[in-house]
One Martini backbone bead per residue (centre of mass of N, CA, C, O) as a GRO file, in nm:
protein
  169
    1UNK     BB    1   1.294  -4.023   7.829
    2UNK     BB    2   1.160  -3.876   8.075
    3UNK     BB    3   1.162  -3.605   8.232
    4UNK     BB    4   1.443  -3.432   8.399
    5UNK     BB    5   1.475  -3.306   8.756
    6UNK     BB    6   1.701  -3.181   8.915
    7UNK     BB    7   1.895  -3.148   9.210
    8UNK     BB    8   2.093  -2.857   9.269
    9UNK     BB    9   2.344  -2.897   9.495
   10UNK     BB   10   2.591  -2.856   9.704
   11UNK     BB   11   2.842  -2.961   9.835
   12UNK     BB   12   2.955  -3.252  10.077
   13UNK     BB   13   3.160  -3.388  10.231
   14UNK     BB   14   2.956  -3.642  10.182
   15UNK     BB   15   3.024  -3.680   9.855
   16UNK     BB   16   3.283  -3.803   9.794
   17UNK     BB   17   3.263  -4.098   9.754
   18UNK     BB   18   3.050  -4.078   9.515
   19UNK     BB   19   3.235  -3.889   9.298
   20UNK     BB   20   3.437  -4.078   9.294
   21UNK     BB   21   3.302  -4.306   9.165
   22UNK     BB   22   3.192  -4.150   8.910
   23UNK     BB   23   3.479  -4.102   8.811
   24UNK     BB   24   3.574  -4.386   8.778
   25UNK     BB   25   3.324  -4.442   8.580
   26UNK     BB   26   3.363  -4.189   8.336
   27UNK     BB   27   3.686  -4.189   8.323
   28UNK     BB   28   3.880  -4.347   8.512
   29UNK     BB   29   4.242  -4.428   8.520
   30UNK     BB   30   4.284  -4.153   8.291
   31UNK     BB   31   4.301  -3.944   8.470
   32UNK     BB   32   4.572  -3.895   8.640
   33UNK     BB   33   4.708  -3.777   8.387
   34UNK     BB   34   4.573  -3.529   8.319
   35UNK     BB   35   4.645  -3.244   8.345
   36UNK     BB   36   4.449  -3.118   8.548
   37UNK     BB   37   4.429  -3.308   8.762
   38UNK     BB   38   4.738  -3.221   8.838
   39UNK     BB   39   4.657  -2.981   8.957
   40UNK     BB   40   4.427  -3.048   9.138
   41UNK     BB   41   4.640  -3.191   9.290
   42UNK     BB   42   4.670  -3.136   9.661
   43UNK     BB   43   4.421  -2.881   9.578
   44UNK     BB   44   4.148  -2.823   9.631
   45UNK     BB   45   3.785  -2.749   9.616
   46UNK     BB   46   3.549  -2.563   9.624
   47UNK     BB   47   3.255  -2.594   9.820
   48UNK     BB   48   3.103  -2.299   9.730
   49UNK     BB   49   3.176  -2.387   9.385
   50UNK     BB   50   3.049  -2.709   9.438
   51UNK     BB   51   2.848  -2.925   9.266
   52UNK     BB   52   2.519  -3.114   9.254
   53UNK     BB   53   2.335  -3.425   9.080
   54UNK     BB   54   1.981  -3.515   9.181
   55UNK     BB   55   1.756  -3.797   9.153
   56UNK     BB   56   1.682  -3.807   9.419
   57UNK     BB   57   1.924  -3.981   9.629
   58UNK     BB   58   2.098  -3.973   9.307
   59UNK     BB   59   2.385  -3.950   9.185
   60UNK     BB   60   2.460  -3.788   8.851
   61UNK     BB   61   2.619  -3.538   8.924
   62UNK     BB   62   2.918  -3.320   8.910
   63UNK     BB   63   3.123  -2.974   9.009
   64UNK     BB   64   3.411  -2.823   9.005
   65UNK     BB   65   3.615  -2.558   9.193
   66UNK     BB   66   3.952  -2.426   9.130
   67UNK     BB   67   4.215  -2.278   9.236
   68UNK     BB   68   4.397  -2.033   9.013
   69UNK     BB   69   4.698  -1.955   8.787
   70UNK     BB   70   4.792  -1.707   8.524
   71UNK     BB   71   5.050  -1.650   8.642
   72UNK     BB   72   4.948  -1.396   8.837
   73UNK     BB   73   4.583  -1.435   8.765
   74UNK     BB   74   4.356  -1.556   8.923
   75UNK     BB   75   4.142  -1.845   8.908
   76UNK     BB   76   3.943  -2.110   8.784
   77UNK     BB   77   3.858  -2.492   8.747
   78UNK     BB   78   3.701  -2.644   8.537
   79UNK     BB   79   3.680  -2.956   8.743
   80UNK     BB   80   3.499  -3.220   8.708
   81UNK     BB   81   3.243  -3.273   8.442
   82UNK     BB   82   2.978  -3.489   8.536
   83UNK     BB   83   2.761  -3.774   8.409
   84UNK     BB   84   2.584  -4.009   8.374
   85UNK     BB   85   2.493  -4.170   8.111
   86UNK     BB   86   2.166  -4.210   8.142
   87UNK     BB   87   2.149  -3.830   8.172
   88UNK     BB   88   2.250  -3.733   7.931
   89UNK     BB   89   2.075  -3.475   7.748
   90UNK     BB   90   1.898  -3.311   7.985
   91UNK     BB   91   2.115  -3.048   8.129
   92UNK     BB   92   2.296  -3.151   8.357
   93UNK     BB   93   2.543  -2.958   8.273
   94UNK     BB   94   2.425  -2.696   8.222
   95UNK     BB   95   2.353  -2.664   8.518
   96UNK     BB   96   2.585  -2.680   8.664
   97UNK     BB   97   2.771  -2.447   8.516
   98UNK     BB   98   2.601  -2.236   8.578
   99UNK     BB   99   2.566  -2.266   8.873
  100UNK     BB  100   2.891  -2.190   8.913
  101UNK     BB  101   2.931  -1.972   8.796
  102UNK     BB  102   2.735  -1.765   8.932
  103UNK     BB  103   2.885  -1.789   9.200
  104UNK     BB  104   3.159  -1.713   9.103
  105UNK     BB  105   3.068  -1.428   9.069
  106UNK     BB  106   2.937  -1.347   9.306
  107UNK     BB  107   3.231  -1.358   9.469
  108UNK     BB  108   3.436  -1.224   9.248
  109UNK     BB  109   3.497  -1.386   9.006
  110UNK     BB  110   3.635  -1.364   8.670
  111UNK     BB  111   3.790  -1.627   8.602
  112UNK     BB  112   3.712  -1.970   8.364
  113UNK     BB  113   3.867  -2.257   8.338
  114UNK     BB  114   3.919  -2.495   8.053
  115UNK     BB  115   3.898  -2.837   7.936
  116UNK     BB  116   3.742  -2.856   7.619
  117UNK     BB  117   3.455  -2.778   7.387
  118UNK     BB  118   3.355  -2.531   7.258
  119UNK     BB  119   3.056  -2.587   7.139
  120UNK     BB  120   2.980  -2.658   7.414
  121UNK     BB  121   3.091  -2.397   7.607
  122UNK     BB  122   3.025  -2.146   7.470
  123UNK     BB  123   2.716  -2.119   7.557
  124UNK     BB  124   2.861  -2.057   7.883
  125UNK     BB  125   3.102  -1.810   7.763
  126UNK     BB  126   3.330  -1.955   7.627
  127UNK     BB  127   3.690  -1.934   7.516
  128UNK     BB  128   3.926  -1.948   7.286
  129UNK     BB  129   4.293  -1.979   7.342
  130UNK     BB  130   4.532  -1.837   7.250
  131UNK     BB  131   4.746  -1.945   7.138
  132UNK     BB  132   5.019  -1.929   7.388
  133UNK     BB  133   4.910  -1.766   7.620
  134UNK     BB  134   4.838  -2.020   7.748
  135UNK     BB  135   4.919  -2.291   7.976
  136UNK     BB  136   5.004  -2.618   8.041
  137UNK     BB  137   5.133  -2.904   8.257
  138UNK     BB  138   5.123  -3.062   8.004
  139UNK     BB  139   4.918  -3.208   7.789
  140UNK     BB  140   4.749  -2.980   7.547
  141UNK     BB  141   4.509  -2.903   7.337
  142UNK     BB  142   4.459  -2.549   7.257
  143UNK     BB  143   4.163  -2.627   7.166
  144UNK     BB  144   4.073  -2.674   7.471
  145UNK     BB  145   4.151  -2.373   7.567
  146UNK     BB  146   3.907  -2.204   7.829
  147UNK     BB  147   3.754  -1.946   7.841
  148UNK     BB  148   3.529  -1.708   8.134
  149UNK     BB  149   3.404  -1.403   8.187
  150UNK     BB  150   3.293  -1.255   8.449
  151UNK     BB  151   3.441  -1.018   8.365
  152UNK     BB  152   3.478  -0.754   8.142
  153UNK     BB  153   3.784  -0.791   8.044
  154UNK     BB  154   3.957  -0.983   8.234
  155UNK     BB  155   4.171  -1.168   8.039
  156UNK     BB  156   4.303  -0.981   7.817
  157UNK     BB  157   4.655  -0.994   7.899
  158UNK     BB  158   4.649  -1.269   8.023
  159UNK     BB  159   4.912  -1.538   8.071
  160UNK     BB  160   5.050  -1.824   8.153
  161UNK     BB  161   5.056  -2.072   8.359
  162UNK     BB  162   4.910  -2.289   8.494
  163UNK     BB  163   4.821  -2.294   8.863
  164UNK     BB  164   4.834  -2.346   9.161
  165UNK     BB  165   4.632  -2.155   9.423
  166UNK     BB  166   4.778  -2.206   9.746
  167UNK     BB  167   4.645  -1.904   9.871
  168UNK     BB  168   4.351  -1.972   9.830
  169UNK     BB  169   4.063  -1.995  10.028
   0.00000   0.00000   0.00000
């Protein structure tokens, strides 16, 4: 495939169709299960730090960030972060979260947590959280819970449930 250059730009309510199709096409039906899911389930994602990704007027990727608290820590949940299966390994996912982080920093938002691969989002800044530290409500394999801080030193001493933030606005 030649060079793939998308346009990043903020979603908007009117992407909502398209990206729950995205999400039906790349998760399938056993999204609802994952842990991550149920936090963000009845509590909105902030469409000020969530982004697409569009090649001319096709919608390829979408990126989400949702408030939580991490015991009593404001925080946000990235995720769900996909891309078109025939669009992967183009930048395009690393495009989507570096532009999410960089906004949410600008806002003044301090930690960015998510449930993924360390080897893949180490790149942009995240680390995994010590066994015990942070939990998720529902099964979650412990190395795969990680943390980004966007101001230095944010993380600290942070530990409890991950749980959604319903007084973020």
């Amino acid at each position: 495939m030649s060079e793939v250059s998308p346009t990043i730009r903020h979603e908007t309510p009117d992407d909502a169709l398209a990206i729950e199709r995205l999400h039906e096409r790349t998760f399938g039906p056993g999204r609802f299960a994952r842990s991550a899911f149920r936090i963000r389930e009845g509590r909105g994602h902030v469409l000020d730090l969530s982004f697409t990704a569009r090649i001319g007027t096709l919608l390829v990727g979408s990126v989400r960030l949702t408030p939580v608290c991490i015991g009593e820590v404001p925080a946000l949940l990235l995720g769900p972060l996909t891309v078109e299966p025939p669009f992967r390994s183009h930048g395009i996912g690393k495009a989507l979260v570096e532009r999410a982080l960089k906004h949410a920093k600008a806002k003044g938002h301090k930690l960015v947590v998510l449930v993924g691969d360390e080897p893949i989002y180490a790149k942009r800044g995240f680390k995994r959280i010590p066994k015990g530290q942070v939990k998720m409500p529902g099964p979650v394999d412990p190395a795969r819970l990680l943390v980004a801080e966007l101001e230095p030193g944010a993380f600290g001493s942070t530990s409890g449930m991950i749980r959604p933030d319903w007084d973020a606005k």
